[in-house]
C-alpha positions in Angstrom: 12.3 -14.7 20.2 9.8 -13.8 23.0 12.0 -10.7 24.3 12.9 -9.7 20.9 8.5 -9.3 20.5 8.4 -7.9 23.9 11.0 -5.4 23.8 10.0 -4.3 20.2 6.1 -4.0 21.4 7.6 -1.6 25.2 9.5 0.2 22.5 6.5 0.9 20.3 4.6 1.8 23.0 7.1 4.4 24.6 7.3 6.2 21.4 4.3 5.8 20.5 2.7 9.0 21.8 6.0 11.0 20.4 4.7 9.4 16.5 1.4 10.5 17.2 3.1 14.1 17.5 4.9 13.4 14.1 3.1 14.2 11.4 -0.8 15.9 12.7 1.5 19.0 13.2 1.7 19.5 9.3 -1.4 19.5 6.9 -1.1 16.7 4.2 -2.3 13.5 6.2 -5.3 11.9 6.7 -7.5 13.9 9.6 -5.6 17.2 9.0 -5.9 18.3 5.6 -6.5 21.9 3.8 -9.2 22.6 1.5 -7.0 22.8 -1.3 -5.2 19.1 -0.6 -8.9 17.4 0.3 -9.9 18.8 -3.3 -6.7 17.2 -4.8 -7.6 13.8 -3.7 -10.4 14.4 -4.5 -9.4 14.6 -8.0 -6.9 11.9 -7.8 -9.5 9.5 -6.6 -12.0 10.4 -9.6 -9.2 9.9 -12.1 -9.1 6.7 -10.6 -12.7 5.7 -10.6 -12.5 7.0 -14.4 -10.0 4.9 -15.1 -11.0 1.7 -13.4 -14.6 1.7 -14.7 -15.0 4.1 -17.4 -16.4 2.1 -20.6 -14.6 4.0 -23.7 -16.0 2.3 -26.9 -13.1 2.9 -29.2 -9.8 1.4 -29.4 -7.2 3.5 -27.7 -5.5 6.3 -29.7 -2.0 6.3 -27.7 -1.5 2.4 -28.1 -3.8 1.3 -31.4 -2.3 -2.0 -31.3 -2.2 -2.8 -27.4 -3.7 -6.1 -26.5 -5.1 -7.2 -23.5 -2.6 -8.0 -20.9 -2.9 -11.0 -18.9 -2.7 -10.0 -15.2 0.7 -10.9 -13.5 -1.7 -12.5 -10.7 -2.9 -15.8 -12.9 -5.9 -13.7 -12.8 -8.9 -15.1 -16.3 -11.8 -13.1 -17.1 -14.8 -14.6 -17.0 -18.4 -13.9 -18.4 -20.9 -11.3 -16.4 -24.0 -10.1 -16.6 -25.1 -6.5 -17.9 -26.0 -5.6 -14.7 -25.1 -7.4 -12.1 -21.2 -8.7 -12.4 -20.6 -11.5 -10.3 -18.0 -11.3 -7.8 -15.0 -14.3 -8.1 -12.5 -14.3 -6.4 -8.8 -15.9 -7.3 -8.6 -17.6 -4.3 -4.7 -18.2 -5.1 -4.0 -13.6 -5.0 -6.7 -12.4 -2.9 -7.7 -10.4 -5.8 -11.1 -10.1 -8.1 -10.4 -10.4 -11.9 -11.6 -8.4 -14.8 -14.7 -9.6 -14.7 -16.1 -7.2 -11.7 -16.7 -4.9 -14.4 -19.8 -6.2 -16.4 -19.9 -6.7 -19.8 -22.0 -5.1 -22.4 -24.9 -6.0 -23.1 -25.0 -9.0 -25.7 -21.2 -9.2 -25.6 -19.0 -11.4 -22.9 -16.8 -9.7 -20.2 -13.6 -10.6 -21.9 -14.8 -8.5 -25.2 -15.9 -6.0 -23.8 -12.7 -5.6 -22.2 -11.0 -5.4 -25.4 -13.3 -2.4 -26.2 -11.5 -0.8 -23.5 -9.7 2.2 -24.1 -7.5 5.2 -22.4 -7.8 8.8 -24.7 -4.7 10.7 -24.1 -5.2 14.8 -24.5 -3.1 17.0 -22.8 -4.2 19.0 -20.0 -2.2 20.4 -16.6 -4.1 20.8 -13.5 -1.4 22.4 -11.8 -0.9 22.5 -8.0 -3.4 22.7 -5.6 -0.9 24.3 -2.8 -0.9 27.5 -3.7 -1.8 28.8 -0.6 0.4 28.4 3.2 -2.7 28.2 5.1 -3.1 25.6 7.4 -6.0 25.4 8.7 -8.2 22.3 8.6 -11.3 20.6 7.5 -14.0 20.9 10.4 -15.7 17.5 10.8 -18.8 16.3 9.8 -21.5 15.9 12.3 -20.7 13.8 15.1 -23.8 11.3 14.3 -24.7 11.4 10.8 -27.4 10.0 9.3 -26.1 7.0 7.9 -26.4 5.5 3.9 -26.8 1.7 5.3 -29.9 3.0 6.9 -31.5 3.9 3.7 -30.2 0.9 2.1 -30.9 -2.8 2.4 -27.0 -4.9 2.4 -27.2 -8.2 0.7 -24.2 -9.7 1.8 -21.6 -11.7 -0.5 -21.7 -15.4 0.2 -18.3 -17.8 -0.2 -19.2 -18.7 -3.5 -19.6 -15.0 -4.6 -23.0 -14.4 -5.7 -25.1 -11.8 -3.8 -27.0 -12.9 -0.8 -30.7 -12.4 -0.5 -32.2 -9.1 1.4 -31.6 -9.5 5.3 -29.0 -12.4 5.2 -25.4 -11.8 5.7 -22.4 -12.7 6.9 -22.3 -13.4 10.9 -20.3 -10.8 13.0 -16.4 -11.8 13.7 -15.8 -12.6 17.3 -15.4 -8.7 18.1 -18.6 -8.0 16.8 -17.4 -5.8 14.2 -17.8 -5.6 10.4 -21.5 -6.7 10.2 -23.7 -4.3 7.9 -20.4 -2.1 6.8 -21.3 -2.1 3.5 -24.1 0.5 2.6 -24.5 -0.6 -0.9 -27.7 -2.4 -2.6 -27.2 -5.6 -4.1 -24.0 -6.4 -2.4 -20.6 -5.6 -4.4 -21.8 -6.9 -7.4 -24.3 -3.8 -7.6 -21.4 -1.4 -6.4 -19.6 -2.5 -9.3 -22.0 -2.3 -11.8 -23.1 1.5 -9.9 -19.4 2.4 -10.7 -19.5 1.4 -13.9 -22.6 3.7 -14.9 -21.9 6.9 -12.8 -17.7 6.7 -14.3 -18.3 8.6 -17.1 -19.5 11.4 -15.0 -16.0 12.1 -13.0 -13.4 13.5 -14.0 -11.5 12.0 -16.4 -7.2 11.9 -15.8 -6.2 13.8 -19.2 -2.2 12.8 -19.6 0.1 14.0 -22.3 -0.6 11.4 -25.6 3.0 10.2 -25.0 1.6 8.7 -22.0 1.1 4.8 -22.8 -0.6 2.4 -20.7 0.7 -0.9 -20.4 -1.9 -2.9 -18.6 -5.9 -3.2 -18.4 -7.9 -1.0 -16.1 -8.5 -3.5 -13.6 -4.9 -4.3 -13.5 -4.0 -1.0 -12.4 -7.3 -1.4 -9.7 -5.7 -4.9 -8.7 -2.4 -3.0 -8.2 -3.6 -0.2 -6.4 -5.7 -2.2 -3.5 -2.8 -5.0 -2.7 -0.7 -1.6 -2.2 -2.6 -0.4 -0.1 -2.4 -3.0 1.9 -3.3 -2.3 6.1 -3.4 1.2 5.3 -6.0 4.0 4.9 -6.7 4.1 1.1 -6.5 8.6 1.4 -3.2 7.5 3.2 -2.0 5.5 0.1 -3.0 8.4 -2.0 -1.4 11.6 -0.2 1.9 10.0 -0.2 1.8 10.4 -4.0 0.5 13.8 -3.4 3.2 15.3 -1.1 6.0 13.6 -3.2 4.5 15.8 -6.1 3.9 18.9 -3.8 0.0 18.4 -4.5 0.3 18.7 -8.1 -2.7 16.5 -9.1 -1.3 15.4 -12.5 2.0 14.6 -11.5 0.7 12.7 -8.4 -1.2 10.9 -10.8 1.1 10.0 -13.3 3.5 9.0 -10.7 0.9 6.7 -9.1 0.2 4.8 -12.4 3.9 4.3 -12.9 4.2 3.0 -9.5 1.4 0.3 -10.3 3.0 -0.4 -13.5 6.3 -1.3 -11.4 5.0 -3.1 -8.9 3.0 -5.7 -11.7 6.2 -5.6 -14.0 8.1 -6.9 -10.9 5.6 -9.1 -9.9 5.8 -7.5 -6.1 2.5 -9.4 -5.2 4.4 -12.7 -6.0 7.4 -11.7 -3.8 5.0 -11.4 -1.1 3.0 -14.4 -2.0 5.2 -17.0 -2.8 7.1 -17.5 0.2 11.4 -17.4 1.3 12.0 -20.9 0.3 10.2 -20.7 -3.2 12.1 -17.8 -3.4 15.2 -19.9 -3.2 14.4 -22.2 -5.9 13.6 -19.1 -8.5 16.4 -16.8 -7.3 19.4 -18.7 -6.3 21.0 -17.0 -3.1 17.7 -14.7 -2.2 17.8 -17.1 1.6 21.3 -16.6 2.2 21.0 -12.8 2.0 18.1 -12.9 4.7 20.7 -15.8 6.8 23.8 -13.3 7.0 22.0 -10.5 8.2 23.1 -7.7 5.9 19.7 -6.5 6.2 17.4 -6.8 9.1 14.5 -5.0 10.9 15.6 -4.4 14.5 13.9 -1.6 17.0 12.4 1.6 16.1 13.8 4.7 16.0 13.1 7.7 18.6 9.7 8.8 16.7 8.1 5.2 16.7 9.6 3.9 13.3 10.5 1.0 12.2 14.0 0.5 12.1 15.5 -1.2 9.0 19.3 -2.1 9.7 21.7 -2.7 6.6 25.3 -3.7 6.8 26.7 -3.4 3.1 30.1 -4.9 4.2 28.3 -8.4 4.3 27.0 -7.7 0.5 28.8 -9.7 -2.5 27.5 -8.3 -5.6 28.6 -11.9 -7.2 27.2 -14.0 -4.8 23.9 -13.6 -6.1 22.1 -12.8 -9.1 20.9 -9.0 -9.8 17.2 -10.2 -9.8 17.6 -12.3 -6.6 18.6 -8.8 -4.9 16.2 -7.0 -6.4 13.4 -9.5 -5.0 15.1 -9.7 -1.8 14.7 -5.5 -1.6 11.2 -6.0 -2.6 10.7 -8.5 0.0 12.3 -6.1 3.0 10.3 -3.2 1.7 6.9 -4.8 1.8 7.8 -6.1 5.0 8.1 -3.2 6.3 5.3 -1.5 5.5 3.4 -4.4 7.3 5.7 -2.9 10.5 4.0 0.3 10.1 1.5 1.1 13.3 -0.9 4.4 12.7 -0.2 6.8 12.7 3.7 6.0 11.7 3.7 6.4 8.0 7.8 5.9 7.5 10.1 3.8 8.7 13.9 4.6 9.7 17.0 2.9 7.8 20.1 2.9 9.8 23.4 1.9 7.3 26.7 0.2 9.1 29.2 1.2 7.1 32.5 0.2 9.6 33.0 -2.7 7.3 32.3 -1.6 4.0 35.0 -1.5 1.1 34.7 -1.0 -2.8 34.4 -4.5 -3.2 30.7 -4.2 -2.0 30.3 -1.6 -3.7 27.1 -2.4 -5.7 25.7 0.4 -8.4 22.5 -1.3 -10.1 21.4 -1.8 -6.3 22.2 1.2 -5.7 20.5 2.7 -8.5 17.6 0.1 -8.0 17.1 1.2 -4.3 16.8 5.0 -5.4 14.0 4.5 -7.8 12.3 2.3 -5.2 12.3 4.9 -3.0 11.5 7.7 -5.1 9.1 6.7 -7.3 7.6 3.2 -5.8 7.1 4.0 -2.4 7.0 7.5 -1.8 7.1 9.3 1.8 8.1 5.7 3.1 11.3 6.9 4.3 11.7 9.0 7.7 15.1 8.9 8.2 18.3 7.3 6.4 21.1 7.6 8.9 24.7 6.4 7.2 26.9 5.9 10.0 30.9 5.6 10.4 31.1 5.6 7.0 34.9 5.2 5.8 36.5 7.9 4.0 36.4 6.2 0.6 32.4 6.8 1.0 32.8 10.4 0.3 33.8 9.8 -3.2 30.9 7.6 -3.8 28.6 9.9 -2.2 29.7 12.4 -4.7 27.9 10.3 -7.3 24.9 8.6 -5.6 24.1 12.4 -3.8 23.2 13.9 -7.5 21.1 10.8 -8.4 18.8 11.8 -5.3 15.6 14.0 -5.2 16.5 17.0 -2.7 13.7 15.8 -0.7 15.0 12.2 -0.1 18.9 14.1 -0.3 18.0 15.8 3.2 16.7 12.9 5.0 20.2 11.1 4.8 22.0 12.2 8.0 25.7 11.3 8.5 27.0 9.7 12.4 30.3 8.7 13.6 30.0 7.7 17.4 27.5 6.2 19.6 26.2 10.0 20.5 25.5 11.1 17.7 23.3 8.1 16.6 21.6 8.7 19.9 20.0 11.7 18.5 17.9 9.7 16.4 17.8 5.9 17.8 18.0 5.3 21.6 20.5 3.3 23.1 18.1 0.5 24.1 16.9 0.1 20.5 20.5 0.1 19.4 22.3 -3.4 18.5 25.4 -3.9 21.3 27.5 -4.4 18.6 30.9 -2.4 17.6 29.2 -0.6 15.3 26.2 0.7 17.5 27.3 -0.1 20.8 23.6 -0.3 22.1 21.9 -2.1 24.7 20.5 -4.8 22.5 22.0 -8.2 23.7 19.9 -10.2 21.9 21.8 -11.4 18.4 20.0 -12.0 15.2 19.2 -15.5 14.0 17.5 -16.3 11.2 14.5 -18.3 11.8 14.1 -21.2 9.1 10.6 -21.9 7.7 8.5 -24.5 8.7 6.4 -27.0 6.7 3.7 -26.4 5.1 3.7 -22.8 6.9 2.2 -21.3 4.1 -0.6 -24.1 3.3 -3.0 -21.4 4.1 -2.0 -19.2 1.3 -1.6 -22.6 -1.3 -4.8 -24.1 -1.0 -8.7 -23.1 -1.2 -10.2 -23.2 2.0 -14.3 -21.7 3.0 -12.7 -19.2 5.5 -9.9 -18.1 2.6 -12.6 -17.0 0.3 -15.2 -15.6 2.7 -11.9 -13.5 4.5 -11.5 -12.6 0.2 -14.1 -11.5 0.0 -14.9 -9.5 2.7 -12.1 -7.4 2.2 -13.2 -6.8 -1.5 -16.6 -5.8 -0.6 -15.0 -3.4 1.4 -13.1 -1.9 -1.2 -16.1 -1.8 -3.6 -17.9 0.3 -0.6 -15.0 2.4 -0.5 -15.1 3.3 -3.9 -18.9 3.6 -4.3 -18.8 6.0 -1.6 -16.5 8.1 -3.2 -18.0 8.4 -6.2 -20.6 9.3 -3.9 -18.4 12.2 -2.8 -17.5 13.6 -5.7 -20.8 13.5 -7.2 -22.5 15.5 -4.4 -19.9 17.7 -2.9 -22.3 20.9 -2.8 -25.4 18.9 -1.2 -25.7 18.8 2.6 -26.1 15.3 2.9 -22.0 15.2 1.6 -21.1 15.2 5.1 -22.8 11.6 6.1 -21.0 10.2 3.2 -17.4 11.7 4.2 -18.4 10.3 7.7 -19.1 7.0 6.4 -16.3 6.8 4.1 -14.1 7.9 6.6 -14.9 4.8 8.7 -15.2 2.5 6.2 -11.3 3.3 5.0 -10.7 2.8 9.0 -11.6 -0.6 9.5 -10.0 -2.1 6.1 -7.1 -2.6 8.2 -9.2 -5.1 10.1 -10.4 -7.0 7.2 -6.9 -6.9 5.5 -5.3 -8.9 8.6 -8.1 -11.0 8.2 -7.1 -12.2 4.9 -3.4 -11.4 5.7 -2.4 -15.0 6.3 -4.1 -16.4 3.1 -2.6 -14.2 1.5 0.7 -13.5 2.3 3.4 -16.4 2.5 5.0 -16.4 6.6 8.5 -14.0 6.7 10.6 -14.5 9.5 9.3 -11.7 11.1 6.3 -13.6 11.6 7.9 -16.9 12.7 10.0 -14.2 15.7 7.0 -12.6 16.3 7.8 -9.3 14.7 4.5 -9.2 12.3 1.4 -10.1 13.6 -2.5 -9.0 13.6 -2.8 -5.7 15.5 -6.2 -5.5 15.1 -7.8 -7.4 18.0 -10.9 -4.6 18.6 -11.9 -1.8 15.8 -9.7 1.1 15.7 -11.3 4.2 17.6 -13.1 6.5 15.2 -12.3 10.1 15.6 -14.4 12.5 14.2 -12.2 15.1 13.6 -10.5 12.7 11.2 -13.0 12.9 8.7 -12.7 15.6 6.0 -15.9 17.5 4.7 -14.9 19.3 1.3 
């Protein structure tokens, strides 16, 4: 277990100046964007704000007779005031529940919920990469004058009512996260702030076939526990490159992708643990015991490497759903193997084994949407090697299926020196497959009891890790509403700065709350997963976009 950590964490660090080469060459990421691409997410991220807080008084035209959805967290609404929503927390998801947004005055948060509404018009914004020019943003100023000076930060205490002027939560050990949020009256006021400055952004303005299928917050709930560790503008432009920066498209994809993740309860995959798993979906364990599809290494560009041997896969063994949760499962995982500023990971296929009887098409099919449309720009790499010669008629019918951009990142190997060219030999398994360096064979690690009692029961320091990281998301948002609402003033540039580093350190606060709210994987029992963020990241000021 310890040299597996070891010799993953030497690997990460060799490569780790090549990843950091990967991806600041081309425009389109965080820190390096054109001014066409910064104004697209800009957009996206006022559709969103619209959508998440905008207070429509009429029952919606595309879906008269839509009720409200109850979240596929356990998440209740609860009452709030006009003005100043009180933030609860679901201590069981992490998550806040409908009731952030306040409710109208004399009515209760639950109808004015059901007031709620999404007007469908057409409208095509059309892409914003019109131009080939690559230059960049220049940065703000290097010490701008910053909004929690001007403001007083009432903190949010466990039980989630807003702190009195001056008190707030004490420092973590590091010294970090203390007065990050630049917002009066605590996250309750950024939500109710929101809520009246919505109607002023820019509305997302989808075909009327376009239906929604949950609430507003739902799709806010969504968006956050995808984003997970990363940057939220991260999140974002990997909807906006899969779309070539067409801001409706990107937009429309993104709510799809929400509406996947809540119809396949993604969040509960992560939550609920391998051996609950089990008892829902018979044969989910055995699939992670066999070893048909493991994270081993990283690839030659600093990317985690995601091994799959489809010779071990009986499509009867198991039930459909049990391999769909099971994909679900290694996917999220390995986002939580990403490092900044690796964005994708590499998926290396054994294929000396493989026959038709493994041959597995609503997997197949289910793994190609997943990629596509769920988690776009996740992949780096796909690398299909000594794949027999009954392959090539498949390939013939899964190739089609593909979008041309996912098409060209499947390469095709058939001996140890041509895998080389992507994964190096120490990184490689020493199997007969690979015939790598890597002696070390893989075990699956059982669980251990009660591992995941900090995610199962309410604790102090559950809640007040909760809540930090949702009063970090409420200053994200606030601040770009900010944004948007004052892109021509001067004083724009302090808020980019500060928005910049407030989307920075949400990694910190998210492996904060990571182990109360995410069940243990094996990964985490071997070492593979655990808190990177022992200091805060380094702040560079070029990263920051001015629009």
């Amino acid at each position: 277990m310890r040299s597996e950590q070891s010799r993953a964490t030497a690997a990460h660090e060799r490569t780790l100046l090549t990843a950091m080469k990967h991806h600041p060459d081309s425009t389109g990421h965080v820190g390096n964007l054109t001014p066409e691409q910064w104004d697209a997410l800009g957009e996206i991220w006022s559709f969103l704000l619209h959508l998440w807080y905008s207070d429509p008084s009429t029952p919606p035209k595309n879906n008269p007779g839509h009720p409200r959805r109850t979240s596929s967290h356990g998440i209740s609404s609860s009452s709030a005031t006009a003005t100043e929503p009180t933030l609860h927390i679901d201590s069981s998801t992490g998550h806040s529940p409908p009731s952030m947004q306040p409710a109208s005055p004399g009515g209760s948060a639950s109808q004015h919920q059901q007031q709620q509404s999404h007007h469908s018009h057409h409208r095509h914004y059309g892409s914003s990469s019109s131009t080939n020019e690559k230059r960049a943003i220049s940065p703000p100023p290097a010490s701008p004058t910053r909004l929690d000076q001007s403001f007083h930060q009432p903190s949010i205490t466990a039980s989630g009512t807003a702190a009195s002027p001056g008190h707030s939560h004490s420092s973590s050990s590091n010294g970090t996260m203390n007065g990050f949020s630049s917002l009066p009256g605590g996250a309750a006021a950024a939500a109710a702030a929101l809520k009246r400055s919505a109607a002023k952004l820019k509305p997302w303005l989808p075909a009327k076939k376009f239906t929604f299928k949950y609430a507003p917050t739902e799709y806010q709930t969504a968006f956050w526990a995808f984003v997970q560790s990363e940057h939220p503008d991260t999140t974002v432009l990997r909807f906006l490159r899969a779309r070539k920066w067409n801001v409706e498209k990107a937009m429309e994809m993104l709510i799809l992708a929400l509406e996947w993740r809540i119809t396949m309860g993604v969040d509960e995959v992560v939550r609920e643990g391998e051996e609950a798993l089990e008892v829902k979906y018979p044969g989910f364990l055995e699939q992670l015991k066999n070893g048909k599809v493991i994270f081993r290494g990283h690839d030659r560009h600093g990317r985690p490497l995601c091994l799959l041997d489809p010779g071990l896969h009986n499509p009867s063994a198991q039930s459909h759903q049990a391999v769909q949760k099971l994909s679900i499962y290694v996917i999220e995982t390995a986002r939580v193997m990403l490092k900044p500023p690796v964005e994708t990971i590499s998926v290396l296929f054994d294929m000396t084994s493989f026959s038709m009887s493994n041959m597995d098409w609503p997997t197949v099919k289910f793994f190609i949407h997943a990629a596509e449309a769920c988690y776009p720009e996740l992949l780096g790499v796909c690398v299909v090697h000594k794949a027999p010669w009954i392959f090539g008629a498949i390939w013939k019918m899964i190739s089609p299926m593909l979008d041309p951009v996912i098409r060209a990142k499947i390469q095709f190997t058939n001996n140890r020196k041509d895998l080389e060219e992507f994964v190096a030999p120490d990184q490689l398994m020493a199997n007969k497959a690979y015939e790598g360096e890597d002696t070390v064979p893989y075990q699956y690690v059982a669980s251990k009891p009660d591992e995941n009692k900090l995610v199962h029961e309410d604790s102090e320091a559950k809640q007040r890790a909760i809540v930090r990281r949702k009063e970090m998301e409420l200053t994200f948002e606030r601040l770009t509403e900010i944004w948007q609402g004052q892109k021509q003033l001067s004083s724009s540039a302090a808020v980019i700065q500060e928005r910049h580093e407030v989307g920075s350190r949400m990694a910190e606060v998210w492996w904060a709350a990571e182990p109360y709210t995410r069940a243990r994987t094996v990964y985490h029992r071997i070492g593979a997963i655990s808190n990177p963020t022992t200091a805060p990241p380094a702040l560079a000021p070029a990263s920051a976009q001015t629009g």
